[in-house]
N, C-alpha and C positions, 0 to 999 in steps of 0.2 A: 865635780869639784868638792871636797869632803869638807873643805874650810868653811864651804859657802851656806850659810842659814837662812830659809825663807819664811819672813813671818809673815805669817795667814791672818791678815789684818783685815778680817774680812766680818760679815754680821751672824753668816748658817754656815752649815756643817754642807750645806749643797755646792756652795763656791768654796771653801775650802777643799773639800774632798773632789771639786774639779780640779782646781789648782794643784793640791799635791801629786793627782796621777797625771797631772801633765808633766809637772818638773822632779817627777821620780827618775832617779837615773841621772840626773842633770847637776843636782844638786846635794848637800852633806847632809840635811835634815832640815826641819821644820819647824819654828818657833810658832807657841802659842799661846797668846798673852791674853792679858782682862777682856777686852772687846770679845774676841771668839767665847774665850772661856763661862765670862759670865752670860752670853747669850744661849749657849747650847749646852752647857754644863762638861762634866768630866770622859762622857762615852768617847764621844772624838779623841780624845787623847790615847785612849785606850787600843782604839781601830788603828792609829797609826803604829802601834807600838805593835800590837799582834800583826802588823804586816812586813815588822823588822824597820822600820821607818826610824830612825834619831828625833826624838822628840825634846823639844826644850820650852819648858813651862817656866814661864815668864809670867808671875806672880808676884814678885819683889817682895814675899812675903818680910815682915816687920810688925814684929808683937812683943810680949812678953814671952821667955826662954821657951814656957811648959807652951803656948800656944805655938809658936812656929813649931816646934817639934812635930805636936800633930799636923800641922801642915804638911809638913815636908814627909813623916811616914805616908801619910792619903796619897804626900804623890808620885811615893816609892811605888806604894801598892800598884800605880796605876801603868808602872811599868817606862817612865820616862826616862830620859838620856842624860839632860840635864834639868838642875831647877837652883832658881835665884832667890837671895834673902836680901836684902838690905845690912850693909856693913856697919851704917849708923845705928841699928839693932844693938850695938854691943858686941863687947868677945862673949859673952855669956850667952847672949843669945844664939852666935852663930855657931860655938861647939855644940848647944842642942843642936842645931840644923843636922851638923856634922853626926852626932851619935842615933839621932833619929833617920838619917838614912842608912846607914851602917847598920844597924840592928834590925831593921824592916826586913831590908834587902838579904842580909844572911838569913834573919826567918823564911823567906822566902828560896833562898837559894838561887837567887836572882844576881846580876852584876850591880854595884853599889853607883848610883847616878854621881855625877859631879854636882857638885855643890859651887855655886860661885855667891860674888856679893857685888849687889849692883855699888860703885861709889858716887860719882858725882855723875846724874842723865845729864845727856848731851846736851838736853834743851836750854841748858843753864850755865850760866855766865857769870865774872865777878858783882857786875849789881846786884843779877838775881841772888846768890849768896848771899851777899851783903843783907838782903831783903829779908833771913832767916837767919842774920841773924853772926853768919859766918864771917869770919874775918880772914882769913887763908884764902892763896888764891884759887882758882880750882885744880891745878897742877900738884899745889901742896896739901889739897884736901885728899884729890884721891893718893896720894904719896902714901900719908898715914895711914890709909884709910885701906888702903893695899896690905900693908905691911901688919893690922891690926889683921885682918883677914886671914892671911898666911899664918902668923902666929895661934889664931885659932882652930888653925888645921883644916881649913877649907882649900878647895883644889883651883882657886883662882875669882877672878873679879870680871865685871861689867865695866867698861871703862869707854871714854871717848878715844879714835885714834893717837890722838894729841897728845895722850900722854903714857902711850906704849913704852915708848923709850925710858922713862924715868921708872914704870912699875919692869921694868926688866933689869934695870940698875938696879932698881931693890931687891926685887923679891928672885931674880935669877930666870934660868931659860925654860925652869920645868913648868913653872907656874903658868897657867891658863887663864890667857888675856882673850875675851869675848866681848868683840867692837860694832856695836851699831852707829849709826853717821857716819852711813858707807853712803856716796855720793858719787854720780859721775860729772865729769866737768857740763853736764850739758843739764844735768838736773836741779829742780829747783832745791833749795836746802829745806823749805816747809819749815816748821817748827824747832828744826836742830841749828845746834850752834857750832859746836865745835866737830867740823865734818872733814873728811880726806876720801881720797877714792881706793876704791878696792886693791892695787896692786901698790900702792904707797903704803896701803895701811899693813899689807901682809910684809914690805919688804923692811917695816918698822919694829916687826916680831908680835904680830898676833895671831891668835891660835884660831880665832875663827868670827867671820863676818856677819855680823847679820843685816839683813837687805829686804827693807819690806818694799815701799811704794816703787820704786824703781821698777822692780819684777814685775807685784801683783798689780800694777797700774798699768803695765803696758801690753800694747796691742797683742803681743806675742811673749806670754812670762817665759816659756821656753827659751825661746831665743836670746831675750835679755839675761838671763839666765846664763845662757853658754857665751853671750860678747863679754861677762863681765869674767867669765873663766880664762876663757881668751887671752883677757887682757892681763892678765896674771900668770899666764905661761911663761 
């Protein structure tokens, strides 16, 4: 299932790299965020990407313009699929994102990764906003927060499933909606708030799932892996 993203929310490069050649073939690619990343550093990234693997480096980078920039070059270099920035960055920051993969990737004569922007994490709700400060609700945060995005010429957002529908009202059907608090009805929701399940969230218009504890938590990630593909036929 190409839609379907596994993140390797895991501590070594030794359960990772068992998880991914189990759920090779099974699944779209491989998400790999702070936990992996800053424990084992950039090699992993690299092994997945020379095995032809879709790699999505989940760093939420958010800095100032000239630092995401390098960012986001290091993680062109390193041959990824996709990588995220933070929307609340600014448009200033995320066109660097945007000309910093662009430039790396044709120095290299490589395919130019998608660039997305995370807007509002799942984990977060109107109090919690409230808390930072926000006064929109979260529907109308990531709204603008989309549509800031697209204007800066990046190729789509991190968004909860929840509010597919409205970044598809805005920003249209090309744009690339990338949905973690994928849930099945039996699973616990953990830390996430705003969750839907895998064949709700794709029949909502998103471009692609990601699914970490579900897979890598259960007895058999493979198999979780293919009920949740399944269930999306």
């Amino acid at each position: 299932m190409r839609e379907l993203l596994v993140a390797l929310d895991v501590d070594t490069v030794a359960e990772a790299r068992a998880l991914a050649d189990r759920l090779r073939g099974a699944v779209g690619g491989f998400k790999i965020g702070s936990r992996l990343f800053t424990s084992e550093g950039p090699a992993f990234v690299e092994e997945l990407a020379s095995r032809g693997d879709r790699v999505f480096l989940d760093l939420k980078f958010h800095d100032i313009p000239t630092t995401v920039a390098g960012a986001v070059t290091a993680a062109t270099r390193l041959g990824v699929w996709m990588v995220n920035v933070h929307a609340s960055g600014g448009s200033a920051m995320m066109r660097a994102a945007r000309s910093a993969a662009d430039e790396e990737a044709a120095r290299r004569s490589r395919p130019v990764p998608l660039v997305v922007a995370v807007t509002v994490l799942t984990s977060l709700d109107e109090r919690a906003l409230g808390e930072v400060g926000l006064t929109l609700t979260a529907a109308a945060q990531v709204e603008q927060l989309a549509a800031l995005t697209q204007a800066a010429g990046l190729d789509g957002v991190v968004a909860s499933p929840h509010e597919i529908e409205i970044i598809r009202r805005r920003c249209g059907k090309a744009f690339t909606i990338v949905t973690p608090g994928i849930r099945g009805a039996g699973d616990p929701p953990g830390d996430q708030r705003r969750t839907m399940g895998a064949p709700e969230a794709l029949s909502a218009g998103a471009s692609y799932l990601v699914v970490g504890r579900p897979i890598v938590d259960a007895e058999d990630p493979r198999a979780a892996a293919e009920r949740i593909a399944a269930a999306c036929s």
